[in-house]
PABA-699420 format. One record per residue (C-alpha): residue number from 1; residue in three letters; chain; x, y, z. Coordinates in steps of 0.02 Angstrom, whole numbers, plus 50000, padded with zeros to 5 digits. Layout:
NUM	ALA	A	X	Y	Z;
...
***
This chain:
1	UNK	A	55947	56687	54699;
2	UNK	A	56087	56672	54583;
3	UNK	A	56257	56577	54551;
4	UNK	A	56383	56698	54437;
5	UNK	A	56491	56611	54314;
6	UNK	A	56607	56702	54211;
7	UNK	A	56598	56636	54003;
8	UNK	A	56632	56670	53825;
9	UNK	A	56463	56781	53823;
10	UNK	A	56511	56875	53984;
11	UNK	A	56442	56866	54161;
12	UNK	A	56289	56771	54172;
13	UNK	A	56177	56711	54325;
14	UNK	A	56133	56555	54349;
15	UNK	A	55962	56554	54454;
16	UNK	A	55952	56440	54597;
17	UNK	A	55765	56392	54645;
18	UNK	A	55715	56409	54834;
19	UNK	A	55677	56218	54882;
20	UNK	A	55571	56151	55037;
21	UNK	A	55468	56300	55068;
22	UNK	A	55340	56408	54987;
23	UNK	A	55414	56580	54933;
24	UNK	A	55256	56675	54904;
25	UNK	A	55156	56630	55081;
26	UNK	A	55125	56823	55143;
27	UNK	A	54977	56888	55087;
28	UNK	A	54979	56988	54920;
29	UNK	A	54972	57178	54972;
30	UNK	A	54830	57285	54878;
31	UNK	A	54895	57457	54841;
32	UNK	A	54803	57605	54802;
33	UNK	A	54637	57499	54753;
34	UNK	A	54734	57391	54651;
35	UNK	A	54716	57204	54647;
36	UNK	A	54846	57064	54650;
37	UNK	A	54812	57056	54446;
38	UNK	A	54869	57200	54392;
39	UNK	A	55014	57229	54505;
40	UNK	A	55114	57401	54531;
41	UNK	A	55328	57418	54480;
42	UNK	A	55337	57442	54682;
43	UNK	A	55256	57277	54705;
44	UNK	A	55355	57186	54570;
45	UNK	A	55531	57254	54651;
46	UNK	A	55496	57206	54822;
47	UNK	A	55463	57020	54764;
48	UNK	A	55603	56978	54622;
49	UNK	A	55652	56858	54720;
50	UNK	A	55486	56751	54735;
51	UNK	A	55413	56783	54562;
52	UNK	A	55455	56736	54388;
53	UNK	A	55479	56897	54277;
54	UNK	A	55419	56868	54103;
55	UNK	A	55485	57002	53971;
56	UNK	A	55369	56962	53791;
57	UNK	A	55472	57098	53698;
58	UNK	A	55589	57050	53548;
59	UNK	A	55751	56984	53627;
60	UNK	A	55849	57133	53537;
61	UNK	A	55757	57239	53648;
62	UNK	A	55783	57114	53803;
63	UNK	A	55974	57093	53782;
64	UNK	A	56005	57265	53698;
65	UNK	A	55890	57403	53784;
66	UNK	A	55893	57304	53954;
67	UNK	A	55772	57197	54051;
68	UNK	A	55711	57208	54239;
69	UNK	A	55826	57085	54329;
70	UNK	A	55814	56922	54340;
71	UNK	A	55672	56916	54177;
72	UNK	A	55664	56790	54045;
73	UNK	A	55621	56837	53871;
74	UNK	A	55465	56738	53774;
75	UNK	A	55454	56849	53653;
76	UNK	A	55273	56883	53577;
77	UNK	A	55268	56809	53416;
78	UNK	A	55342	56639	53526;
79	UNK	A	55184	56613	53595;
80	UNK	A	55076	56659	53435;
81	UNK	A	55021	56561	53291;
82	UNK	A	55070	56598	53126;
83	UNK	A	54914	56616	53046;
84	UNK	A	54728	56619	53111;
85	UNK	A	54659	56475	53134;
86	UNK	A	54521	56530	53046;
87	UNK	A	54628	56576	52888;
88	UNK	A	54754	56452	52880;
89	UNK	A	54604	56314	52893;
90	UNK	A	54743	56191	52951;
91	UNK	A	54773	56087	53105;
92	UNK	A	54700	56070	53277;
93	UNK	A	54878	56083	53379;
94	UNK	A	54810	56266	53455;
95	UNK	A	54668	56187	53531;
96	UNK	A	54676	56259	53736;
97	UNK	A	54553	56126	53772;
98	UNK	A	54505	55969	53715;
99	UNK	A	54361	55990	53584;
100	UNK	A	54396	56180	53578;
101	UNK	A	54382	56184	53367;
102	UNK	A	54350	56337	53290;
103	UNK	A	54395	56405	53485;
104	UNK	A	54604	56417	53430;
105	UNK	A	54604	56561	53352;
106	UNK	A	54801	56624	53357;
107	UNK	A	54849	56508	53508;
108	UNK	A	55018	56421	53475;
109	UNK	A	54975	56239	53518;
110	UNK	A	54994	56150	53674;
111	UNK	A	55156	56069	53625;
112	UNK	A	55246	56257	53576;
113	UNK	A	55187	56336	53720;
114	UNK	A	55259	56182	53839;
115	UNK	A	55411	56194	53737;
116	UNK	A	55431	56376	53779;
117	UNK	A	55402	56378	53947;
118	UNK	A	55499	56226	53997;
119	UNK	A	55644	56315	53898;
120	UNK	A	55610	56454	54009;
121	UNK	A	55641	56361	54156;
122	UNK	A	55448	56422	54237;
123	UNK	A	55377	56290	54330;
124	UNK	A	55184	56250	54340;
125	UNK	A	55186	56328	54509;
126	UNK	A	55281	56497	54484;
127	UNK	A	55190	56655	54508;
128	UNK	A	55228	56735	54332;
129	UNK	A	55229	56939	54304;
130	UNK	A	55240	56996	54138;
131	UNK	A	55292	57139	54041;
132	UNK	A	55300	57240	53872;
133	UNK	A	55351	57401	53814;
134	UNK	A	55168	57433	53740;
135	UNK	A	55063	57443	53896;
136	UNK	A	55055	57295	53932;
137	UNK	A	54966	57235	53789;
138	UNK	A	55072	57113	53730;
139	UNK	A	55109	57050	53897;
140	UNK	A	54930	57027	53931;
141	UNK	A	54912	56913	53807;
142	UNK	A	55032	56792	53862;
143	UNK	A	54959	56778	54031;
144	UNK	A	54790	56748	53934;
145	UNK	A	54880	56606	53833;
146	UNK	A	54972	56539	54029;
147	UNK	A	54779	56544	54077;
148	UNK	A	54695	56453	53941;
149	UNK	A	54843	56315	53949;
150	UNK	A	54816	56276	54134;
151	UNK	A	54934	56381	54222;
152	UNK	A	54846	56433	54391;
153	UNK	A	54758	56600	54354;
154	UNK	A	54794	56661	54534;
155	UNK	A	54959	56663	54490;
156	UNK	A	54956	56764	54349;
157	UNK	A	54999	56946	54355;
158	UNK	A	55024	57109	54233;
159	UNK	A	55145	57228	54281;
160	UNK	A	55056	57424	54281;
161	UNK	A	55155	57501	54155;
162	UNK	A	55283	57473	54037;
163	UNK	A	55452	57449	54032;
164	UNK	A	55477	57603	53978;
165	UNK	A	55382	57664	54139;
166	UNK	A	55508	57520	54230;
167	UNK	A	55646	57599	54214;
168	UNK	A	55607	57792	54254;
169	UNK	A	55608	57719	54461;
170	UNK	A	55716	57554	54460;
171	UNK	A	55853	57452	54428;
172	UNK	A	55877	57394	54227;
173	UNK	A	56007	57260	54190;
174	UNK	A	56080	57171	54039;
175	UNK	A	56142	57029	54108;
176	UNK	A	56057	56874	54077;
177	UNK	A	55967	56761	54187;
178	UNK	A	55996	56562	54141;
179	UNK	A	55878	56446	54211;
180	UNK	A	55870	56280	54203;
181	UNK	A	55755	56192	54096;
182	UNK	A	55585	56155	54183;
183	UNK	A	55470	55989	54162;
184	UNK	A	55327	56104	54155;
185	UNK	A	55182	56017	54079;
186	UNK	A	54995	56075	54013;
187	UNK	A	54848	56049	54082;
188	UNK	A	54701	56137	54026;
189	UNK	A	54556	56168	54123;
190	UNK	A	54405	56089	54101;
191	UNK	A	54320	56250	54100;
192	UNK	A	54387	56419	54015;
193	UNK	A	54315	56566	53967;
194	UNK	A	54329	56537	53792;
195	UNK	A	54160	56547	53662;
196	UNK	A	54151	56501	53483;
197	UNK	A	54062	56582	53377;
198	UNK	A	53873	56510	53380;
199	UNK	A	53894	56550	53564;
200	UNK	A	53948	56746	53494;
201	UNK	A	53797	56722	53365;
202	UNK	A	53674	56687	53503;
203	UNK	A	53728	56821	53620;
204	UNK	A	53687	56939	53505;
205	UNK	A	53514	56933	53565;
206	UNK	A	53540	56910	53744;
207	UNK	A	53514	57058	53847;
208	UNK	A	53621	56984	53998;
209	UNK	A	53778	57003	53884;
210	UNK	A	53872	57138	53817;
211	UNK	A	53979	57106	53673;
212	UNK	A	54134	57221	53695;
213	UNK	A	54221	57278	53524;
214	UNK	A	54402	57327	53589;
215	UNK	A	54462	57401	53426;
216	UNK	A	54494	57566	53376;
217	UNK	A	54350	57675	53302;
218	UNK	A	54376	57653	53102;
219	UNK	A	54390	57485	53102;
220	UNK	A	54227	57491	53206;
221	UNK	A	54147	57583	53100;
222	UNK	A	54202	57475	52948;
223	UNK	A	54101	57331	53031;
224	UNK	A	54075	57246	53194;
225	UNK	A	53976	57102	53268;
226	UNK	A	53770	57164	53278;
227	UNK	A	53762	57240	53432;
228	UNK	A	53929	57278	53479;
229	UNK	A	53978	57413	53588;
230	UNK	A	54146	57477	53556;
231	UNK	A	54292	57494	53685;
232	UNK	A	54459	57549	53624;
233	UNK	A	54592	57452	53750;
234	UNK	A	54696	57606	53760;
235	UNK	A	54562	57704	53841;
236	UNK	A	54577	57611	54003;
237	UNK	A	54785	57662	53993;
238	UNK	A	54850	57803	54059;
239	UNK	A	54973	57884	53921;
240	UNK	A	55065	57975	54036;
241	UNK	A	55103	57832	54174;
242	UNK	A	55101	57704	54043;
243	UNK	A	54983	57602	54166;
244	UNK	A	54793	57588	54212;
245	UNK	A	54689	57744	54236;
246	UNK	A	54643	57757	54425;
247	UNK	A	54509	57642	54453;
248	UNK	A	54362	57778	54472;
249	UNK	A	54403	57835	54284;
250	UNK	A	54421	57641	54215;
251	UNK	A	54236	57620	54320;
252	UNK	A	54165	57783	54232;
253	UNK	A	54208	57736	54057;
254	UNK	A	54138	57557	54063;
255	UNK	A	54019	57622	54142;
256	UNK	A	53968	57743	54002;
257	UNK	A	53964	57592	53866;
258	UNK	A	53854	57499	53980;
259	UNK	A	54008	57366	54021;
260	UNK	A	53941	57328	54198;
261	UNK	A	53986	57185	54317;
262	UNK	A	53799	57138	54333;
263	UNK	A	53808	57070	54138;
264	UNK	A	53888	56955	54056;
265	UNK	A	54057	57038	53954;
266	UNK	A	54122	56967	53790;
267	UNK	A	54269	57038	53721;
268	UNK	A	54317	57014	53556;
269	UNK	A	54439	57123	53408;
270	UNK	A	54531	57058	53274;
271	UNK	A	54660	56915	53317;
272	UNK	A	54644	56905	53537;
273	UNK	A	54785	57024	53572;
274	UNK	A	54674	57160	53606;
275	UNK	A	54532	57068	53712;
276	UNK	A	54698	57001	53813;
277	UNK	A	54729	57180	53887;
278	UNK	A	54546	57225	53925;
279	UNK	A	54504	57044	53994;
280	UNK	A	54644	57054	54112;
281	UNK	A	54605	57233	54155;
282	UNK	A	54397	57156	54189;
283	UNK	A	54464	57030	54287;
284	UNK	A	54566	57161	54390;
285	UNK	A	54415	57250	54434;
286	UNK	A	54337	57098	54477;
287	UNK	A	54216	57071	54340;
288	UNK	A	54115	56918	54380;
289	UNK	A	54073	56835	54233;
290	UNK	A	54193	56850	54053;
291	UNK	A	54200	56780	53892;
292	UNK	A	54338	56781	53766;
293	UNK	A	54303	56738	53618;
294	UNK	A	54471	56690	53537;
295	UNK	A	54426	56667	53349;
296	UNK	A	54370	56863	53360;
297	UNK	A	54310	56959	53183;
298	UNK	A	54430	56869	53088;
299	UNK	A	54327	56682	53104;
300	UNK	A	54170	56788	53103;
301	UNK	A	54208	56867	52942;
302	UNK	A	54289	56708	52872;
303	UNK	A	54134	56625	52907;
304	UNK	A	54039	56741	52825;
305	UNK	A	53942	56801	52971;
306	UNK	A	53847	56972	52977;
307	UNK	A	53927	57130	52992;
308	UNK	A	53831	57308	53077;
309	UNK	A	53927	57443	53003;
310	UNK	A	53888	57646	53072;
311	UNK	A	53798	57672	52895;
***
């Protein structure tokens, strides 16, 4: 709900959170096969009342191109580190978990990601829906980041599609939402599903896992982890609709890699952002059991690890 007020900037809304009741009790509807992770543009418009709308693009694009109403903007590089953890060989502060180490990879820090969602006005308890303009990989990664910082995974959703696919079927806006600022606090779980890399090193070897490579096919080629299948993330997007492939095709294709729900799936690719997309996408189709492993083939290399190349 909003409160207009008229300032120097324009028109802005003021939003006014729903007090002494929960907003999101009715069941989450699943549409076409889909599951309340992944959640359709219908979905998201019938609920913008009851969910927080999370926009990661740059915030020329947000105030310039247009936003769904009622978003806030966190733009990507917000949430990311500025260097790899692995490269920068500096402090702890992106830990997501107490004793995490080498596990921080390109996560912010505990103290920059409360800072940016308590500027966002989201609360601990809001049911968050992000989007991007890049199929949702960008987006994907800041509900991996919400996750791995203690924000309630059940809560956490990725729009199907794009902005870009947004706004061929509903309402844009450029008016800005202001919310107030939030005492939102982290609170990471005591269990993730985060793996360094002797964890990585020892999978190798383990036939109950499959280590996912979700980069494109030169830099696969170039060198990956031993044993390493590949999966691009863009195969599992539709180019067209901007969103998932129907989930018979996103079945067939992990199936063909031998990416099945009866194994053990860890994802890795360069810096996370990549892994975010096909981890949420796993967890959509209700993979069981998932890995991430956050410091991905930058720590590896940097650590001087060994590298299977197609030669």
């Amino acid at each position: 709900m909003c409160a207009w007020s008229v300032g120097a900037a324009g028109q802005n809304c003021h939003y006014l959170r729903p007090v002494g009741k929960d907003i999101f009790k009715r069941s989450l509807v699943r549409l076409s096969g889909m599951s309340d992770i992944v959640v359709p543009a219908e979905w998201v418009a019938d609920r913008l009342d009851e969910v927080r709308v999370v926009d990661v693009r740059d915030a020329w694009e947000f105030e310039g191109i247009g936003h769904v109403p009622g978003a806030v903007n966190v733009p990507f590089d917000s949430f990311r580190a500025d260097a790899h953890a692995a490269e920068d060989g500096g402090d702890s502060s992106g830990d997501a978990s107490e004793g995490a180490g080498d596990d921080r990879g390109m996560l912010p820090g505990s103290d920059v990601f409360t800072d940016l969602m308590q500027t966002a006005g989201i609360e601990p308890d809001d049911r968050l829906v992000a989007y991007d303009d890049m199929h949702g990989v960008f987006a994907a990664r800041f509900l991996v980041t919400a996750e791995l910082y203690g924000h309630d995974v059940e809560r956490l959703h990725l729009l199907d599609g794009d902005f870009s696919s947004w706004r061929l079927d509903h309402e844009t806006t450029s008016e800005v939402v202001e919310f107030p600022r939030s005492e939102y606090t982290v609170d990471p779980p005591a269990e993730t599903p985060l793996v360094g890399i002797d964890e990585v090193a020892a999978a190798t070897d383990d036939r109950e896992t499959v280590i996912v490579d979700t980069r494109e096919a030169w830099e696969f080629e170039e060198g990956h982890i031993p044993g390493a299948v590949r999966l691009d993330w863009r195969e599992l997007v539709d180019d067209e609709s901007r969103g998932l492939r129907p989930r018979e095709e996103l079945e067939s294709i992990l199936d063909s890699r031998g990416i099945s729900p009866d194994k053990r799936v860890l994802l890795y690719c360069n810096t996370a952002r990549r892994i975010s997309h096909t981890y949420t996408v796993l967890r959509h189709l209700d993979y069981p059991t998932l890995a991430f492993y956050e410091g991905s083939l930058t720590e590896w290399k940097a650590a001087g690890r060994e590298l299977e190349t197609d030669d």
